[in-house]
C-alpha positions in Angstrom: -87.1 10.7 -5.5 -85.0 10.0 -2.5 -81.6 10.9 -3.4 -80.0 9.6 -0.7 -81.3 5.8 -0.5 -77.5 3.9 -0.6 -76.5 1.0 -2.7 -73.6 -1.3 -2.9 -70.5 -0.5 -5.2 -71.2 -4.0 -7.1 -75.2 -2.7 -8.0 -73.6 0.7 -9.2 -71.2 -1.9 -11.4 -74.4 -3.7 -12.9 -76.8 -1.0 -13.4 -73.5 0.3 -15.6 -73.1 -2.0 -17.4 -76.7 -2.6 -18.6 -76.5 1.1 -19.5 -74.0 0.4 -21.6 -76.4 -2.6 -23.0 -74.6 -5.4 -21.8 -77.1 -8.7 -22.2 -75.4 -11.2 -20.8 -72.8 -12.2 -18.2 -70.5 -15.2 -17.4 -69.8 -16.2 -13.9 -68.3 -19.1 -11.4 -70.4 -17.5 -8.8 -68.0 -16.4 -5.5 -68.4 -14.4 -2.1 -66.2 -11.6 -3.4 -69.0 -10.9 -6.1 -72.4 -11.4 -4.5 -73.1 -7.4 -4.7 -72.8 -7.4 -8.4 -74.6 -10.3 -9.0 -77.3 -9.3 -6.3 -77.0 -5.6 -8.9 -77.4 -8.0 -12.2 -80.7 -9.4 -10.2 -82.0 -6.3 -9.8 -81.6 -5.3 -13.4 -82.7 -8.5 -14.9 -79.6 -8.9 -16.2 -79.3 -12.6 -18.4 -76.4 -14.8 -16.0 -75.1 -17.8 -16.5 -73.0 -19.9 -13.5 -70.3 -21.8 -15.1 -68.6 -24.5 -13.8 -65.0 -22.9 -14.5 -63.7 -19.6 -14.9 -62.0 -20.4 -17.9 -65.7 -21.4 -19.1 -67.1 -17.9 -18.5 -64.2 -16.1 -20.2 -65.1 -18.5 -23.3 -68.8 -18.2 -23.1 -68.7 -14.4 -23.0 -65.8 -14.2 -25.9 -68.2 -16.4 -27.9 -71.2 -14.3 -27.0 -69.5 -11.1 -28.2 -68.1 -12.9 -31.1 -71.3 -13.7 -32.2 -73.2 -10.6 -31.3 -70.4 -8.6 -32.1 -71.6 -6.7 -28.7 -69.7 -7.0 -25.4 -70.5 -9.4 -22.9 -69.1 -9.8 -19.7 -67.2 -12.5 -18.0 -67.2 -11.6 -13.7 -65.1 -13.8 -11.8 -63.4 -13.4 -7.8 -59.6 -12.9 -7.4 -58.6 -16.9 -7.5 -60.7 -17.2 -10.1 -59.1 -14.6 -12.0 -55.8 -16.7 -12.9 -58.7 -19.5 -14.3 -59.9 -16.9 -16.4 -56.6 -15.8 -18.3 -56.5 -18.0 -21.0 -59.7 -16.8 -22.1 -58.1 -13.1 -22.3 -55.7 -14.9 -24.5 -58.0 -16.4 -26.7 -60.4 -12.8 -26.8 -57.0 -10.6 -26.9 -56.1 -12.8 -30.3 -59.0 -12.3 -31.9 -59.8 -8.7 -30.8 -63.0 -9.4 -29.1 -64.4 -6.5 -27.0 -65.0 -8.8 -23.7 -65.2 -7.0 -20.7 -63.5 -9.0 -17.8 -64.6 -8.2 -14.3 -62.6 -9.0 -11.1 -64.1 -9.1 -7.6 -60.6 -8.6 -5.9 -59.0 -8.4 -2.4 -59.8 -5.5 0.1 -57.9 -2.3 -1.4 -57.1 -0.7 2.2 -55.1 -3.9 3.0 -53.6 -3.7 -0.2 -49.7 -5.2 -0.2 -50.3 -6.9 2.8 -50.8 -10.0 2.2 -54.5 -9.5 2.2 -57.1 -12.8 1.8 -56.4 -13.9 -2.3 -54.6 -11.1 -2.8 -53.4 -11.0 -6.9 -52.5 -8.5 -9.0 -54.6 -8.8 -11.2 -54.2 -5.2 -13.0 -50.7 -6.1 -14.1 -51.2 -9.8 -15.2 -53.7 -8.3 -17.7 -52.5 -5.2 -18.7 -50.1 -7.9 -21.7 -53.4 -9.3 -22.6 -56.3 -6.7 -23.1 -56.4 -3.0 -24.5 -56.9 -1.3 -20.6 -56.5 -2.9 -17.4 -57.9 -0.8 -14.2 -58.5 -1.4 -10.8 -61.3 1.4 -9.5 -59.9 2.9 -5.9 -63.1 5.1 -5.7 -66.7 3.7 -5.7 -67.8 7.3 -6.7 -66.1 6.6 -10.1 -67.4 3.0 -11.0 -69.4 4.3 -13.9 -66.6 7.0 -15.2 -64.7 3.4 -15.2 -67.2 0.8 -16.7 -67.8 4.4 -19.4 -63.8 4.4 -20.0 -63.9 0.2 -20.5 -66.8 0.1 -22.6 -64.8 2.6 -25.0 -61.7 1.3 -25.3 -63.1 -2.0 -25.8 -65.2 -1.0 -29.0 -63.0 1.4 -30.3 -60.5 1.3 -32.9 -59.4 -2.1 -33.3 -61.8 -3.4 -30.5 -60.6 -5.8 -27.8 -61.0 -7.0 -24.4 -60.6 -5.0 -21.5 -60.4 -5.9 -17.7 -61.8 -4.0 -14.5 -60.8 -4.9 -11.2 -63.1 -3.3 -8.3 -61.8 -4.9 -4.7 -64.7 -6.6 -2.2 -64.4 -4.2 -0.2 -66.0 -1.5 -2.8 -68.1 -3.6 -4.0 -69.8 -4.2 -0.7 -69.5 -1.1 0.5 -72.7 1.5 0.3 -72.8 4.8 -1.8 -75.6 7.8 -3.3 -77.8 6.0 -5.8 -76.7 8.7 -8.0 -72.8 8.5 -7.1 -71.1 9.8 -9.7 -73.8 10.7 -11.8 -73.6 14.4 -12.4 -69.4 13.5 -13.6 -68.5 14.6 -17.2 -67.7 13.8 -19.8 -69.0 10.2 -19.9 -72.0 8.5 -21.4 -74.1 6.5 -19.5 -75.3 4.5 -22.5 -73.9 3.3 -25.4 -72.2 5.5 -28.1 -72.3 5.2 -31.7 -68.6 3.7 -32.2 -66.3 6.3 -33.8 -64.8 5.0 -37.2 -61.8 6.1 -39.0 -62.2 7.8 -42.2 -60.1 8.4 -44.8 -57.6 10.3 -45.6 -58.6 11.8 -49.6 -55.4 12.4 -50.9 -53.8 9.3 -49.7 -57.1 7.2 -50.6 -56.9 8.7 -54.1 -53.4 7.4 -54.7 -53.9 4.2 -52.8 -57.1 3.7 -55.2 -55.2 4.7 -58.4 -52.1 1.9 -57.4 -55.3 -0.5 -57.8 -56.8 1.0 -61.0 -53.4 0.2 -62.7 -52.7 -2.9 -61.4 -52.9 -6.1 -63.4 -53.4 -8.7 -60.7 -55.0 -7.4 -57.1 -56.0 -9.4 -54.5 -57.6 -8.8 -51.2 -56.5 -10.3 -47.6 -58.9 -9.3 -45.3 -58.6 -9.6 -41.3 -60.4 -9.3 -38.4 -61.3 -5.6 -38.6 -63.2 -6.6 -41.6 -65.8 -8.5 -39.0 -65.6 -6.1 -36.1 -67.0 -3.1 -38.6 -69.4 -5.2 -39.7 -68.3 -5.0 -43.5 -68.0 -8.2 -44.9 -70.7 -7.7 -47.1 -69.5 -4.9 -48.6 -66.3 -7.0 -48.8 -67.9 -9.5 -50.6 -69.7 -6.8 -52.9 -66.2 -5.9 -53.8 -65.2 -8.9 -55.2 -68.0 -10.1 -57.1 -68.0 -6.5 -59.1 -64.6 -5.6 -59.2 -64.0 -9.4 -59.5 -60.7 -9.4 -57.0 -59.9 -12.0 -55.5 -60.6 -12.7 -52.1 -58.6 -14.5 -49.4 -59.3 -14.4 -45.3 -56.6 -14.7 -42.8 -56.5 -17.9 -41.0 -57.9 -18.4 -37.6 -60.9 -16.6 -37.4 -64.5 -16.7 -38.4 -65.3 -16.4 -41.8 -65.9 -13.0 -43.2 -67.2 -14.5 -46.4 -69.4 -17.9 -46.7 -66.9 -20.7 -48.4 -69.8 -21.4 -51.3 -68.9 -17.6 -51.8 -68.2 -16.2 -55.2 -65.7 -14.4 -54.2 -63.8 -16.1 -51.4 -60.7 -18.0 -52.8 -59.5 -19.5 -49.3 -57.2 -19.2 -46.5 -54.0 -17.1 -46.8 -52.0 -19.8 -45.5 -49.1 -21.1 -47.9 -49.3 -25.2 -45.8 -53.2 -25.0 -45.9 -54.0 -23.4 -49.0 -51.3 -23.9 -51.6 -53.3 -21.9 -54.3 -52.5 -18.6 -52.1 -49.2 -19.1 -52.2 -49.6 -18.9 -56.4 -52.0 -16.0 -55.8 -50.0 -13.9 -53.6 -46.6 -14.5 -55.3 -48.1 -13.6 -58.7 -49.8 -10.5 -57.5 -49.0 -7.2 -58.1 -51.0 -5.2 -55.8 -51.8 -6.9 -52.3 -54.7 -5.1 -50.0 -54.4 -5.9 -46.4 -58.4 -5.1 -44.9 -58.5 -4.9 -41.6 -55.4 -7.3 -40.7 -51.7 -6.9 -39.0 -48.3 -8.7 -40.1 -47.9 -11.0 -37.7 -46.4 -14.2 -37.8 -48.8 -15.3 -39.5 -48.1 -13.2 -42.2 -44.2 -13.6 -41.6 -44.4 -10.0 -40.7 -45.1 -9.2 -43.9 -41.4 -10.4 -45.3 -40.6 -12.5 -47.7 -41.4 -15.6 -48.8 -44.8 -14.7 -47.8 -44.9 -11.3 -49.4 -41.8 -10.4 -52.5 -40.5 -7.6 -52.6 -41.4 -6.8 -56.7 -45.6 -6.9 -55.4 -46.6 -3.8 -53.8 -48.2 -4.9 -50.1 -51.0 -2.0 -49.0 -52.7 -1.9 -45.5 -55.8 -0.7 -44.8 -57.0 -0.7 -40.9 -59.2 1.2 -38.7 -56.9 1.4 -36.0 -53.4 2.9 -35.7 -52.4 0.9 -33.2 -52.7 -1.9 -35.7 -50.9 -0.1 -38.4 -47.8 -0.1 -36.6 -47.4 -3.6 -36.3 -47.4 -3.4 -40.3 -44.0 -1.0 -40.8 -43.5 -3.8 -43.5 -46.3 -2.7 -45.7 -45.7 -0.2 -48.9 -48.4 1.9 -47.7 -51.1 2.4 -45.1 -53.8 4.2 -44.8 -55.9 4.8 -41.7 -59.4 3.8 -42.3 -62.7 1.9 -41.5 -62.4 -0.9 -43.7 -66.1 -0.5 -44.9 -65.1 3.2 -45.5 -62.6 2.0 -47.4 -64.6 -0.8 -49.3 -66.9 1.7 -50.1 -64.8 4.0 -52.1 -63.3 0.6 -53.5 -66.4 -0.4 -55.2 -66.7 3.2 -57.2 -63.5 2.4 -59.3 -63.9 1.6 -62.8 -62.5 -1.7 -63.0 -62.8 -5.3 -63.4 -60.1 -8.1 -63.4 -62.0 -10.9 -64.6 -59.0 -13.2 -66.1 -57.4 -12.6 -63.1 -60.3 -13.9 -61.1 -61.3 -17.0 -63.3 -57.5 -18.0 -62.6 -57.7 -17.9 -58.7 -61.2 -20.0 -59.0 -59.9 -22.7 -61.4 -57.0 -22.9 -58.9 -59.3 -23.3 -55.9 -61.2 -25.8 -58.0 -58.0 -27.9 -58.8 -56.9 -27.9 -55.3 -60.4 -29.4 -53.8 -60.7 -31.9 -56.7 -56.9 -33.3 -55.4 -57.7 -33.9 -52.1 -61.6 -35.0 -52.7 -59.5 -37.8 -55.3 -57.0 -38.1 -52.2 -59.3 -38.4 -49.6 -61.6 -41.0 -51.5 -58.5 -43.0 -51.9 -58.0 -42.6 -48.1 -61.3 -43.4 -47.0 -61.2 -47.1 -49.3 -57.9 -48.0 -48.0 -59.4 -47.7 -44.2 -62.3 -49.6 -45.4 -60.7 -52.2 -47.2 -57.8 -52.8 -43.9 -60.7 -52.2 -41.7 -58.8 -48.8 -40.2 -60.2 -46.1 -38.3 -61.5 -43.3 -39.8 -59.5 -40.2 -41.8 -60.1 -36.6 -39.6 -61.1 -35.2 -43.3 -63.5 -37.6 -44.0 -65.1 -37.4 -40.2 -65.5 -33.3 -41.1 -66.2 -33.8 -44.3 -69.4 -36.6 -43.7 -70.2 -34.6 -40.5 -71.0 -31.1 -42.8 -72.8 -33.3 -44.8 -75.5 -34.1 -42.7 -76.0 -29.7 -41.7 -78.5 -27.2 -42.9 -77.7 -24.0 -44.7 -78.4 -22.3 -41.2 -76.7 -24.7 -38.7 -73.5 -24.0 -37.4 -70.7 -25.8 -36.9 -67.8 -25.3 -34.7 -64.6 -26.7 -34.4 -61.6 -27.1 -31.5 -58.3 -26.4 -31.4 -55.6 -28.4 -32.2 -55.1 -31.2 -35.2 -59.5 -31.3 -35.8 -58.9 -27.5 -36.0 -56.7 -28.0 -39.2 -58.5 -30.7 -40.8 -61.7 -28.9 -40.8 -60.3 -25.7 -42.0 -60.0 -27.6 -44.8 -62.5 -29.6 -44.9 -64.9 -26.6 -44.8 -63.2 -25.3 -47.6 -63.4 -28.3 -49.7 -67.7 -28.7 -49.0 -67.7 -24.8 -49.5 -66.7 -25.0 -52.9 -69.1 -28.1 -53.3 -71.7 -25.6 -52.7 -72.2 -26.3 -48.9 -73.9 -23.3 -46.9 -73.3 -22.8 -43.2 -75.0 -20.5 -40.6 -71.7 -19.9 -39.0 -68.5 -21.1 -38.2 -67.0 -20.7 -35.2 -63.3 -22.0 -33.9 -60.5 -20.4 -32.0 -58.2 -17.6 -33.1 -53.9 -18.1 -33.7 -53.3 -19.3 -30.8 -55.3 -22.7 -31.6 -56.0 -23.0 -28.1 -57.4 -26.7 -26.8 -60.6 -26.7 -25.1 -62.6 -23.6 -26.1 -65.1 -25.6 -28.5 -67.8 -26.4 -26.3 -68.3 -23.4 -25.0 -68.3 -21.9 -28.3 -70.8 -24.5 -29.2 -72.9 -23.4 -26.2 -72.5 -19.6 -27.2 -74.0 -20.4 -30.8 -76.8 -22.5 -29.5 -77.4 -19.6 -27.3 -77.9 -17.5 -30.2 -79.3 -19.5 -32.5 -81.8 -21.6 -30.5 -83.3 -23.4 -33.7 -80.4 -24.3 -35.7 -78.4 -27.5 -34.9 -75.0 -26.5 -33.7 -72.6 -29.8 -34.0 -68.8 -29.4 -32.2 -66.2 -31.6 -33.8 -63.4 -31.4 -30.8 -59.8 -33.3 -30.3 -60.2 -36.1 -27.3 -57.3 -34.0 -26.1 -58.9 -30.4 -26.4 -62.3 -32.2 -24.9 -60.0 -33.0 -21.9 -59.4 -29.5 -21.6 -62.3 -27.9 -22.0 -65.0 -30.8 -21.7 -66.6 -29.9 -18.2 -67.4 -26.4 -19.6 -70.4 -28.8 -21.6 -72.5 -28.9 -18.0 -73.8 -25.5 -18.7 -75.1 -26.4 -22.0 -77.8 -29.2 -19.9 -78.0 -26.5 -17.5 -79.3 -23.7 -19.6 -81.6 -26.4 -21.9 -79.1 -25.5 -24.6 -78.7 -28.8 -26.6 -75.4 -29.0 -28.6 -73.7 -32.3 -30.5 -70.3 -33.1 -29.5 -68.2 -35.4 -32.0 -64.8 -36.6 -30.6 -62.8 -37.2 -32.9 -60.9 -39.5 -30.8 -57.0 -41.0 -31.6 -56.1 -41.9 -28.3 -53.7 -39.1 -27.7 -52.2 -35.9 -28.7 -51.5 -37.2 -31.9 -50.3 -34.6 -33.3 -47.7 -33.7 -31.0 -46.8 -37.2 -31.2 -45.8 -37.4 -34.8 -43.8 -33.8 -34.3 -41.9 -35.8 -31.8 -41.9 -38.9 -33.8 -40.1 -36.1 -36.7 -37.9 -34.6 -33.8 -37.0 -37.0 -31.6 -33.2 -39.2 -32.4 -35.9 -42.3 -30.9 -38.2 -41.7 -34.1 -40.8 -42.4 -30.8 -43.0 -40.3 -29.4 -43.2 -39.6 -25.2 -46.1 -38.7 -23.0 -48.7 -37.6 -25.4 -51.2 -41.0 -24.8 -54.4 -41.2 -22.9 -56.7 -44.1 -21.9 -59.3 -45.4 -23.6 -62.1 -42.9 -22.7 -65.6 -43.5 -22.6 -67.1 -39.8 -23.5 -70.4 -41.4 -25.0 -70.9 -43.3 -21.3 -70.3 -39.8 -19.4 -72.5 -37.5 -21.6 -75.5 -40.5 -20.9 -74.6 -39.8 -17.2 -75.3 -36.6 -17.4 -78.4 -37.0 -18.3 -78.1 -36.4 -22.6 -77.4 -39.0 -24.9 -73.9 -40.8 -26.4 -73.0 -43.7 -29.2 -69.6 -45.0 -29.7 -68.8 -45.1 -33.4 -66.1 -47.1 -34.5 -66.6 -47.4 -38.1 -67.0 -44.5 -41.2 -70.5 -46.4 -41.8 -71.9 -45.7 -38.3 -71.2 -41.9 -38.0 -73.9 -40.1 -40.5 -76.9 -43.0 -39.0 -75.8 -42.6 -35.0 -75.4 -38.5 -36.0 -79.1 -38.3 -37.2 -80.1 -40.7 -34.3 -78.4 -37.9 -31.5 -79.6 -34.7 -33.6 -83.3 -36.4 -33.3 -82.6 -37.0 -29.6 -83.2 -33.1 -28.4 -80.4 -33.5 -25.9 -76.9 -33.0 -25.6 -75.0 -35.4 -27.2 -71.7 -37.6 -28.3 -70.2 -39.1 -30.8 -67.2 -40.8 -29.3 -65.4 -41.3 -32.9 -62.3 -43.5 -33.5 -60.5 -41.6 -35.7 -57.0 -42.7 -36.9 -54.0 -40.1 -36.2 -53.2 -38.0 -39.1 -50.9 -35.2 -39.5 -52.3 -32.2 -40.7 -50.8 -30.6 -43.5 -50.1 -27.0 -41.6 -48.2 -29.2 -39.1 -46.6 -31.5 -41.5 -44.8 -28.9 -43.4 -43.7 -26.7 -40.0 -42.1 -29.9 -38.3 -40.5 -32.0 -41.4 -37.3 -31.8 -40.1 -35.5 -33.3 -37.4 -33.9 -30.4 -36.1 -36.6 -28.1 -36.3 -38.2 -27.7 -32.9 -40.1 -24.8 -33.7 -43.6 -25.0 -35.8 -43.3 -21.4 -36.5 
């Protein structure tokens, strides 16, 4: 072997990263990273051209989300600033994305230099490391150093920037190769284990309590314990609730699952958590969401435990009683030993879920006959609800942010406990953020090639993330796209409409858009539905298509119930 054939910095990026078993890569392809996508060639690396940055960050966050295995988004320096609310979105819901700048020259560095950004400190807020490689010697001590501290602890995405001028320039085929320490493939991820004597008395607060329940977070997904969680609950019988905003740990038909720990959303947790004595925090922080683990949310006479696999993590929950450091499926694991059950206790929290579906199925019917009978538009509940109707045990569905994100949180809910069965669910994190649903939609396909995947997004969060549905006819990856469309940001309107001294509501209307007619430009196909009647017939009629397609719904604007009871007030600006 010829040790001294040269290749570019970007090849020594690529062929790192497919040690580390990266399968796939996000791109808006750009001069300042031809040599890594020239190195992904070479390695037969799977990438995908998007027509935005912002699409590739939401591809690969969806990828990984999925696969629970990094992906990579690779974008040039301009690009870059495209790509940052997709850090947002993967930063929210920990996911180990692994964000690649092609940046300006480094030995022109603070001068001004073509597209020059600093792109090391605009991420360093929004991912766990932020780096920008000076040496091409060290590329794969830095791709080794990423790869880690995004799968580590409470994983997360990470950013590497590695300027043109490295990336073009030629080095050893083995630069950097004889380093140490570093890995040059993929590491079994550390986990955190247990403490014993703080277990034990963490374990022995549960064996004497009279009315446990379990919230459990994102670190219950990211260690891949979610059947164990589930275990937990059907033996133990302790009820189960999930923290809002992220996939589902648990399947809503579950046994165990009781619903979203949201007091507007959810009312039965409210009941739940205020009558509990012992509350176990899996794998979640105290956030706002969780009003930082004060009161109302959490009273002071229950005795609030966090468990989490990552200590960075547990200091954002000073609030809690206790904390222990630990893989959550280490933890589950030890749970399930106890002798214990709290059946009462359980029956109570299900009869309570079951009361709460029953009011709004009797609520929504009444709904969905007054529209018919004054010949309205149709109910966002009733779109979701008709829409799950119509999927398989194994298709997914996806929803966008914004109002649709709200109603179908509930709406999944509600068919859940029906005994509806879903592949997966997939929607964004907290931050709720307009325009990521296709491309989630597009990452499930991806994955699950077979199984319908059907979008349900805003008109407003199609606006923002709609062109991002050109990759799906590029890479033959047929999703359905139902808008459900009021003409507006309807939602903000009626905060305004509840804020404003005008009772009106200001800039928040669009035009009447034709989304059917563009998707049938593009080549897939489209229906306009304007009554509840027409949606489940045209839905079959686009699934049997084979092509992309859309639903351009009229939907009549409702105010979720989240929203509703965050902006009742006049002089409340904030939906906090």
């Amino acid at each position: 072997m010829n040790n001294n054939l040269k290749i570019r910095g970007g090849e020594i990026l690529a062929r790192s990263l497919k040690e580390k078993g990266v399968d796939d890569v996000f791109t808006l392809a750009g001069g300042f990273c031809n040599p890594a996508l020239e190195g992904f060639m070479k390695c037969q690396m799977s990438v995908i051209n998007c027509p935005h940055e912002q699409v590739a960050g939401h591809l690969a966050d969806g990828h990984t989300r999925i696969s629970r295995k990094p992906s990579v988004c690779l974008v040039g320096p301009e690009g870059f600033a495209n790509a940052v609310p997709a850090m947002l979105e993967a930063g929210g819901e920990r996911s180990p994305v692994i964000f690649v700048t092609g940046s300006s020259t480094l030995k022109r560095q603070g001068a001004g230099g073509f597209k020059e950004i600093d792109d090391v400190a605009i991420a360093q807020p929004l991912v766990k490391y932020s780096v920008q490689i000076t040496d091409g010697e060290r590329i794969s001590e830095f791709v080794d150093r990423a790869w880690t501290a995004a799968t580590t602890g409470y994983p997360g995405p990470v950013h590497i920037s590695l300027p043109v001028d490295i990336m073009f320039s030629s080095f050893d085929k083995d630069a950097g190769l004889e380093e140490r320490p570093f890995s040059r493939i993929a590491k079994p991820i550390p986990k955190a284990w247990p403490d014993p004597n703080m277990l034990e008395y963490i374990i022995n607060l549960i064996v004497n309590s009279k009315s446990p329940i379990i919230i459990a977070g994102h670190g219950v997904w990211w260690s891949k314990s979610e059947k164990l969680l589930e275990k937990v609950g059907d033996v133990l019988k302790i009820p189960i609730f999930n923290v809002p905003y992220h996939q589902k740990l648990l399947g809503e038909e579950s046994n165990s699952y009781m619903g979203l720990a949201d007091f507007h959303q959810y009312h039965p947790s409210k009941e739940a958590i205020h009558n509990s004595d012992v509350i176990l925090m899996i794998g979640g922080r105290l956030d706002n969401q969780m009003n930082f683990g004060n009161p109302p949310f959490f009273l002071e006479k229950s005795k609030l435990i966090c468990i989490n696999g990552s200590h960075e993590e547990l200091e954002y929950n000073r609030a809690a009683d206790e904390v222990l450091l630990s893989d959550p499926g280490a933890f589950l694991a030890e749970l399930i030993k106890v002798d214990g059950n709290w059946n009462d206790w359980f029956i109570k929290q299900k009869n309570n879920r079951k009361k709460w579906v029953d009011e709004w199925y009797s609520h929504i019917e009444k709904e969905s006959a007054k529209d018919k009978k004054n010949s309205d538009k149709m109910h966002p509940l009733q779109l979701s609800l008709d829409v799950q109707s119509q999927l398989n045990e194994k298709d997914w569905f996806i929803f966008d942010g914004g109002n649709t994100h709200f109603w179908s949180e509930i709406a999944v809910n509600m068919a859940g406990w029906k005994g509806q069965k879903l592949g997966g669910i997939m929607h964004p994190g907290n931050y709720s953020l307009l325009g990521v649903g296709v491309s989630f939609a597009i990452s499930a396909k991806a994955k699950n090639p077979n199984q319908n995947v059907i979008l349900i997004s805003g008109d407003g969060a199609f606006l923002s993330g709609g062109l991002s549905v050109e990759s799906a006819f590029q890479e033959k990856l047929p999703i359905i796209v139902i808008i459900d469309n009021n003409g507006g940001l309807d939602c903000i309107s009626q905060q305004q409409e509840r804020l404003f001294d005008s009772g009106k509501h200001f800039a928040t209307d669009f035009r009447d858009i034709p989304f059917h007619s563009m998707f049938e430009g593009l080549g897939g196909y489209g229906e306009l539905v304007e009554t509840r009647e027409q949606l489940i017939p045209a839905l079959k009629r686009a699934i049997v298509s084979g092509k992309t397609a859309c639903l351009n719904v009229k939907c009549r604007g409702v105010i979720s119930p989240i929203v509703a009871a965050t902006s009742d007030k006049r002089d409340k600006a904030s939906i906090e």
